[in-house]
N, C-alpha and C positions, 0 to 999 in steps of 0.2 A: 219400802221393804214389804215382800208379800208373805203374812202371813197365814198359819192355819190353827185352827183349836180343836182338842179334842178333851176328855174329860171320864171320868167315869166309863171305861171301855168295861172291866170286870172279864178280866179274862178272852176278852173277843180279841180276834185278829182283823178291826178296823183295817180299811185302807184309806190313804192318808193323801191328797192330790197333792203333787210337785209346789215349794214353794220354798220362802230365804230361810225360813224360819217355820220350825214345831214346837208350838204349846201342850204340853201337856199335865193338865191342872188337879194332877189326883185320883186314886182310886184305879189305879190300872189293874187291882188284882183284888179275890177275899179277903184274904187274911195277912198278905206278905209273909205266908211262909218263903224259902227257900226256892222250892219248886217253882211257886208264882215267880218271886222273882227274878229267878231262872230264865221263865218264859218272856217276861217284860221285856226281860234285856234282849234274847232274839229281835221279840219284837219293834224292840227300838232303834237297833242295828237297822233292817231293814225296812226302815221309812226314807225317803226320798231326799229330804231336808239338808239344808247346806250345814244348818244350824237345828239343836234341839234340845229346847229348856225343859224340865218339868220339877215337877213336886210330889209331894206325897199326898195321900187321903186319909180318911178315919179307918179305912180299910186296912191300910198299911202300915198293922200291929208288929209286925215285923220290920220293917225298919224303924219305928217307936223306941222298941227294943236292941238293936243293936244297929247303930245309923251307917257304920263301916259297910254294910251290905250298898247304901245306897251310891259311896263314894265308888266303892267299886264295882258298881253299874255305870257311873258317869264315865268313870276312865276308858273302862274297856268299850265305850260307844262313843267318845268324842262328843257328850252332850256335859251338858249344864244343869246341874242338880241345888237347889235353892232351899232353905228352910231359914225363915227369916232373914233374906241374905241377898244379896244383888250383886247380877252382873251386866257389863254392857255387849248389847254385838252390833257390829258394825253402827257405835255413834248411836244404839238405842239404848235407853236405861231400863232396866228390870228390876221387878223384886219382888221375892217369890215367900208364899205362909204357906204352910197344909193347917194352921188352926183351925178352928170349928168351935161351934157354941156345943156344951155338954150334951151328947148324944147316947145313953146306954153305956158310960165309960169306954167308948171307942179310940183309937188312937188319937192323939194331937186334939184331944178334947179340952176345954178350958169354961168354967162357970161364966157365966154372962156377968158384966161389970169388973169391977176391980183385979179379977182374975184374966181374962184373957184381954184387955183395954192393952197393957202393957205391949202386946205384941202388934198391936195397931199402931201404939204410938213411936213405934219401932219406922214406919214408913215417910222413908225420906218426902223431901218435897221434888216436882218436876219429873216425874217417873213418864217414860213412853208408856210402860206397861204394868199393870201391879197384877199377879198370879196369885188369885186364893183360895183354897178349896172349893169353900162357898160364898154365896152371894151379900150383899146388903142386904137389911129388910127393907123388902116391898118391890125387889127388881128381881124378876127372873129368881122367885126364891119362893113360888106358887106350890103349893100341893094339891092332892086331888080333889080335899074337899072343901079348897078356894080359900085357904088359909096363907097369910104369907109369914115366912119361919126364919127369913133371913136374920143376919146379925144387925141389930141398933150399934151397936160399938163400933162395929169395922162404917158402918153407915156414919155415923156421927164426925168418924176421923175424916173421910174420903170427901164426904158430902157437904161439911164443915170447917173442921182443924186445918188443914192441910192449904194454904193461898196457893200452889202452883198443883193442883190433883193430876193423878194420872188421867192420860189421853182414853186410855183402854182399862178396864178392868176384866179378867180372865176367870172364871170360877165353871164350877158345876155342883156335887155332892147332891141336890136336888133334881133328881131325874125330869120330874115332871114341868121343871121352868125352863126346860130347854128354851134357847133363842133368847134374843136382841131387847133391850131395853134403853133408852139414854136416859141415866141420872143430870137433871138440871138441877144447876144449884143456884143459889138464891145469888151469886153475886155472877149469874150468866155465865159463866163457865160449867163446862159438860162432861160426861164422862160416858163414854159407850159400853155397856157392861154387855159380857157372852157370855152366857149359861153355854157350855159345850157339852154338857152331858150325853152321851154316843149310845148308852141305855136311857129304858123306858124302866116303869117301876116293876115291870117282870123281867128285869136285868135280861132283855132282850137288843141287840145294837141298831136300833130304828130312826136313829138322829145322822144326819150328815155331819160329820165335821160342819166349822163356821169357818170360812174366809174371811180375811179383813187385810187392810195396807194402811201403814205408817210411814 
């Protein structure tokens, strides 16, 4: 299966290259007013994809607040809408977070530890794909000033807990870790992680989509 990532658009009209399958891992808009995602939904209507998964971001205070917005984005696009929740397409397993470690009280925010751990340990075993806002710490979770901010929790489960990990892990929310990392984990099993974030930190869209096949 070929597929494509994208992450963090913010309102851009990304173009999307032909493939089985669209990821889209959060943040497609400010605020998730109406309007935004109004536009999202155009926008996701016409993306090329046979198939098209996505999630929400911190961005996406509006479907936080009223999640009905998001189901009836899914329908009226023939896509796959996820919030702690999994689906399969064609014989691939998914499952999809918009969590996030506490940021400014932003949507699908959760304290580090005891409070957001739960929705980690939500993630089944043997997954083709796990979708999460953001990154592990220490993979593709860089900021400018060489600081790495990912989550220890969602790290600990994936990298850890979990004996059958996902093949792929999907995230962005950290503009500037865009790109490719492999998590090795200590019992040689690996995990390809995609920073797909499509902006830069002037929510400018200077990243290519990631390609990848399952």
């Amino acid at each position: 299966m070929k597929c494509v990532a994208v992450s963090d658009i913010h309102m851009h009209a990304v173009e999307t290259p032909p493939a089985d399958l669209l990821i889209v891992a959060g943040d497609m808009t400010m605020r998730g007013k109406p309007s935004e995602l109004a536009w999202f939904k155009n926008w996701l209507a016409k993306q090329p994809q046979r198939h098209k998964v996505w999630i929400a971001g911190n961005h996406e205070l509006g479907i936080e607040d009223d999640e009905q917005q998001a189901w009836d984005i899914a329908r009226e696009t023939g896509s796959t809408y996820l919030n702690d929740s999994a689906c399969e397409i064609e014989g691939k397993k998914i499952w999809g977070s918009p969590i996030t470690p506490w940021f400014f009280d932003w949507a699908y925010n959760r304290h580090r530890g005891a409070e957001i751990m739960p929705h980690w340990q939500m993630i089944p075993e043997g997954l083709d794909i796990l979708i999460t806002h953001g990154p592990p710490r220490g993979y593709v979770d860089i900021l400018m000033d060489g600081s790495h901010v990912g989550c220890d929790d969602l790290l600990a489960v994936v990298g850890e807990k979990l004996e059958r990990p996902p093949k792929f892990l999907i995230c962005g929310h950290l503009h500037h870790g865009y790109g490719r990392a492999t998590l090795q984990r200590a019992d040689g099993k690996s995990i390809e992680v995609l920073n797909a974030s499509s902006c830069n930190e002037e929510y400018q869209p200077v990243n290519a989509p990631l390609l990848f096949e399952i």
